[in-house]
C-alpha positions in Angstrom: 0.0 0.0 0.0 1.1 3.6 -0.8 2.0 5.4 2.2 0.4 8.5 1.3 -3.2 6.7 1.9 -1.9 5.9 5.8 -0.6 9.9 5.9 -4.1 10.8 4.5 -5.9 8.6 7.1 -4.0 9.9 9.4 -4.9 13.7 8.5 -8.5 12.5 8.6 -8.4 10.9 12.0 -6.7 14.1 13.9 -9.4 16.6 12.1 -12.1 14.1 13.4 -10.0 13.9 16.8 -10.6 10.1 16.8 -6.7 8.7 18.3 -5.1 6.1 16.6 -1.5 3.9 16.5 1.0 4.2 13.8 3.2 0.8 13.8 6.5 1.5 11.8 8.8 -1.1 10.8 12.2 0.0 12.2 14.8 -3.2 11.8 14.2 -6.7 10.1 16.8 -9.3 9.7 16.4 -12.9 7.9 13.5 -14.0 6.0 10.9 -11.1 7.4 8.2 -10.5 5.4 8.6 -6.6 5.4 11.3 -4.8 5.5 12.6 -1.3 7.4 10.1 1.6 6.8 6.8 -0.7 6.4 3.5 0.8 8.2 0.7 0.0 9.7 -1.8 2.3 11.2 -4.3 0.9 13.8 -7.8 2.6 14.8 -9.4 3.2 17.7 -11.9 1.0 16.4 -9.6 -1.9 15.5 -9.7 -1.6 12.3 -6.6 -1.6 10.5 -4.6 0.0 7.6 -1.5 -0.8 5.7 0.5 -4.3 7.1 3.5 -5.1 9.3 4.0 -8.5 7.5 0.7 -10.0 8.7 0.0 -13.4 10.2 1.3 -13.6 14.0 3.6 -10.8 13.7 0.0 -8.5 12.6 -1.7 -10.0 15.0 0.6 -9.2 17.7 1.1 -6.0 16.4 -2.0 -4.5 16.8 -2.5 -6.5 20.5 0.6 -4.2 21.3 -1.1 -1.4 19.3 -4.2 -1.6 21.3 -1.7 -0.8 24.3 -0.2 1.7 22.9 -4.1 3.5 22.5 -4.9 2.7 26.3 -1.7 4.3 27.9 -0.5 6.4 25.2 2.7 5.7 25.5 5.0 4.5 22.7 7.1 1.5 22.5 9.4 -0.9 20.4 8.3 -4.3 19.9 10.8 -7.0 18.6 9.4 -10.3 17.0 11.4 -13.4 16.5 10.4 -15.3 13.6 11.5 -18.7 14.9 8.8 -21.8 15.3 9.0 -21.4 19.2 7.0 -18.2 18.8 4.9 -19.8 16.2 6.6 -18.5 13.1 8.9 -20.5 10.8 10.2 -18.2 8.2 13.1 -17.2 10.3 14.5 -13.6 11.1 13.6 -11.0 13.0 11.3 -8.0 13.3 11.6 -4.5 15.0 8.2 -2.4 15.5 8.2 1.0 16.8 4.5 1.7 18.0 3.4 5.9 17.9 0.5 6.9 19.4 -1.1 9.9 17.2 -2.8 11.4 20.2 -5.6 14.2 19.3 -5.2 17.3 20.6 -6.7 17.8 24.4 -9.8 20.4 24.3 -9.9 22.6 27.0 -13.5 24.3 28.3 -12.9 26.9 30.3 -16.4 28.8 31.5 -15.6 32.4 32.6 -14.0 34.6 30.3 -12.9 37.3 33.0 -9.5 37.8 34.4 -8.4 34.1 35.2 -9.8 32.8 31.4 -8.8 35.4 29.5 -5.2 34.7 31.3 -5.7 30.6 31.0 -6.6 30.9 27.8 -3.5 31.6 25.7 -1.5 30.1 28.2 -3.6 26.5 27.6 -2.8 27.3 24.1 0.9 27.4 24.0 0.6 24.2 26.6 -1.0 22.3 23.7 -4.8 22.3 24.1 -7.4 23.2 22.2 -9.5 26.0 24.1 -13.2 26.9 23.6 -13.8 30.1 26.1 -17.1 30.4 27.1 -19.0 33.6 28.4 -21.8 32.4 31.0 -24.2 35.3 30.2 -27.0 36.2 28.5 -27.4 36.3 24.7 -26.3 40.1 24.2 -23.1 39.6 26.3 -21.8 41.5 29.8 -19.6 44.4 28.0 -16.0 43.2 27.6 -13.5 44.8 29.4 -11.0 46.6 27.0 -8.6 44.5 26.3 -9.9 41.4 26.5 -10.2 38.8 23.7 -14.2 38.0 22.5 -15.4 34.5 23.8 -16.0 31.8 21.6 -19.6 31.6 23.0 -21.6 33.6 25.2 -24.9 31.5 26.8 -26.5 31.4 30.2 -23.9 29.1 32.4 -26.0 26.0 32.6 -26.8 25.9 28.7 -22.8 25.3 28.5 -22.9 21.9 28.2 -25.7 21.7 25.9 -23.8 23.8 23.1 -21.1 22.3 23.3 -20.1 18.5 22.3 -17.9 17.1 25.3 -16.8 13.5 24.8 -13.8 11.4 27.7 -11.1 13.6 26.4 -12.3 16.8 27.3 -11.0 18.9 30.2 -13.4 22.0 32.3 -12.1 24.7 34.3 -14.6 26.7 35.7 -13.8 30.5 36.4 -17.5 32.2 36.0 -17.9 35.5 37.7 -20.4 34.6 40.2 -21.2 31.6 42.6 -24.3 30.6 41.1 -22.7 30.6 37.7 -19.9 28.2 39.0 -22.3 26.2 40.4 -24.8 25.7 37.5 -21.8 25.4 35.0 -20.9 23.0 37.8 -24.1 20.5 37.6 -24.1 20.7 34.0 -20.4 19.6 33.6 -21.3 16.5 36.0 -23.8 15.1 33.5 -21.2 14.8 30.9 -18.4 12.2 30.3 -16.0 15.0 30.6 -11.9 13.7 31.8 -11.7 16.9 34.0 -13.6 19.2 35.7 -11.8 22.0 37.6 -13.1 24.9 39.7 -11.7 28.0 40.9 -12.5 29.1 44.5 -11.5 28.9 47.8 -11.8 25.9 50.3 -15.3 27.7 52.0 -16.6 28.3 48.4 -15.8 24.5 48.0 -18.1 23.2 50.7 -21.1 25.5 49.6 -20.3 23.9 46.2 -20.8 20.5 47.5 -23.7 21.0 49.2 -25.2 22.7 46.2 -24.5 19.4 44.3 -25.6 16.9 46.9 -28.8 19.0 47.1 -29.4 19.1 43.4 -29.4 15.2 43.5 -25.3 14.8 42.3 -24.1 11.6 43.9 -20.8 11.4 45.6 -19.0 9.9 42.8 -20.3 13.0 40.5 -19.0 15.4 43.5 -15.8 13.4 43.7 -15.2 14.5 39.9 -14.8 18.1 41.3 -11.6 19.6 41.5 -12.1 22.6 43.2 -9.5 24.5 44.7 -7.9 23.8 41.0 -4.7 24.2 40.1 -1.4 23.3 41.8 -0.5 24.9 44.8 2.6 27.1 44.0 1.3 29.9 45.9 -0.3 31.9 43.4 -2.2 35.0 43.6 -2.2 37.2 40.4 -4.4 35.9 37.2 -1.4 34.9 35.0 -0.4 33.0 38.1 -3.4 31.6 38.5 -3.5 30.3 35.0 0.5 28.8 35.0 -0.8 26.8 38.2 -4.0 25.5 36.5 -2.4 24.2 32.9 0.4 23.0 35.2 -2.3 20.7 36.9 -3.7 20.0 33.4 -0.5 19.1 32.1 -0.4 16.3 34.5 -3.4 15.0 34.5 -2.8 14.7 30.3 0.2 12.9 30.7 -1.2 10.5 33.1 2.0 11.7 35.5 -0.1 13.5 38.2 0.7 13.1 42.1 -1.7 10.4 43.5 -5.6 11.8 43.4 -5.0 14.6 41.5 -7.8 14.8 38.8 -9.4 12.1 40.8 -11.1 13.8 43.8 -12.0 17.3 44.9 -9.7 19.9 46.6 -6.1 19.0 45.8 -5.0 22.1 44.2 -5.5 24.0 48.1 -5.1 27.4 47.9 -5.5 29.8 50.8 -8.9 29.7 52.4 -10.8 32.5 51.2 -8.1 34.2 49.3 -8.8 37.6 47.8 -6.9 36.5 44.4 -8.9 33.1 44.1 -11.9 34.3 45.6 -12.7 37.8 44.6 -15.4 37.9 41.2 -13.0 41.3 39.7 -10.6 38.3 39.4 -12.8 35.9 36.8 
């Protein structure tokens, strides 16, 4: 097969954001059935394209592949050919496995101070960001200065607009309580990977109690992440935002400290801290 039809599948998958496993020949020695360079790309569905040499050595292959998708992580495979691994032709095979991860998307609700600082920052981190404005249809005045929103809508229609699939992360900044809190609720009923909210630790509570009362079991209120962000002492916006894609960062790369991105308050911040607390901060 013509590697350009595994480059163009591979275009196709990313724009569609569906993750995928690119399985590259890199050595072969004796009678291997392909040689250096050889591709396969594997689908999140299974489904294959392009071969490795079939028979055990595919089969493996995509068993690894399949891996590769669950911890995205990549990895070299080596396959001898010899009829104590089932294979009789002899030689030897070298895979290197790629994951082609899709691009993280980032919702952050509250396009105040601490989104319009998160935002650009998330960027250059690697995610794709959709800022949202959780206000009315004809907007709250933008401060000068501050970049438009990708959408403006009443906080607990977020979620509605908006497709949010395993992959997606939520940091929730909106300038008032009760917009935090319905943005809150509505991220809950949604598969989303991460849901983050800014506040202090006596902003946290109410927040809890909100959810309990609303009917959110305590697996939905464990999702929460609210102080978010690391603690690294921050205080000003752009602060605010390094400590939150920091947190991010970790929880993408699977290389967060234990519970983080798992249960509610580990980015602590001081309790009702004018920085993280204040609305003229959102």
């Amino acid at each position: 097969m013509d590697d350009l039809a595994i480059y163009e599948e591979i275009l196709r998958l990313k724009r569609a954001g569906t993750p995928a496993v690119l399985a590259t020949v890199v050595d072969s020695s004796g009678s291997a059935p392909r040689k250096a360079g050889a591709k396969m790309l594997l689908r999140e569905d299974g489904t294959i394209l392009g071969t490795v040499g079939g028979g055990r050595v595919e089969q493996e292959a995509v068993a690894a592949g399949r891996q590769v998708l669950k911890e995205g992580a990549a990895r070299t495979v080596a396959f001898e050919l010899t009829p104590e691994n089932g294979m009789v032709c002899g030689g030897r095979v070298l895979l290197y496995l790629e994951p082609l991860a899709t691009t993280p998307r980032l919702v952050i609700v509250g396009a105040g101070h601490v989104g319009q600082a998160l935002a650009p920052v998330a960027r250059q981190a690697g995610f794709a960001v959709t800022l949202v404005d959780p206000v009315g249809e004809q907007g709250s005045g933008r401060v000068e200065g501050f970049a438009a929103p990708d959408l403006s809508c009443p906080a607990g229609e977020v979620f509605e607009r908006l497709p949010v699939d395993e992959r997606t992360l939520v940091v929730i900044a909106a300038p008032s309580h009760e917009d935090d809190f319905a943005a809150t609720r509505a991220a809950l009923a949604t598969p989303a990977a991460f849901v983050g909210v800014l506040g202090s630790r006596r902003k946290k509570q109410a927040l809890l109690g909100f959810l309990q009362e609303a009917g959110c079991d305590e697996r939905d209120r464990s999702r929460v992440v609210t102080p978010v962000g690391l603690d690294i002492g921050s205080q000003t916006p752009g602060e605010i935002a390094v400590s939150i894609v920091a947190q991010l960062v970790a929880v993408r790369r699977n290389h967060a400290a234990q519970g983080v991105g798992a249960h509610s308050g580990r980015g602590s911040v001081a309790a009702d801290g004018a920085a993280q607390a204040a609305a003229p901060l959102r």
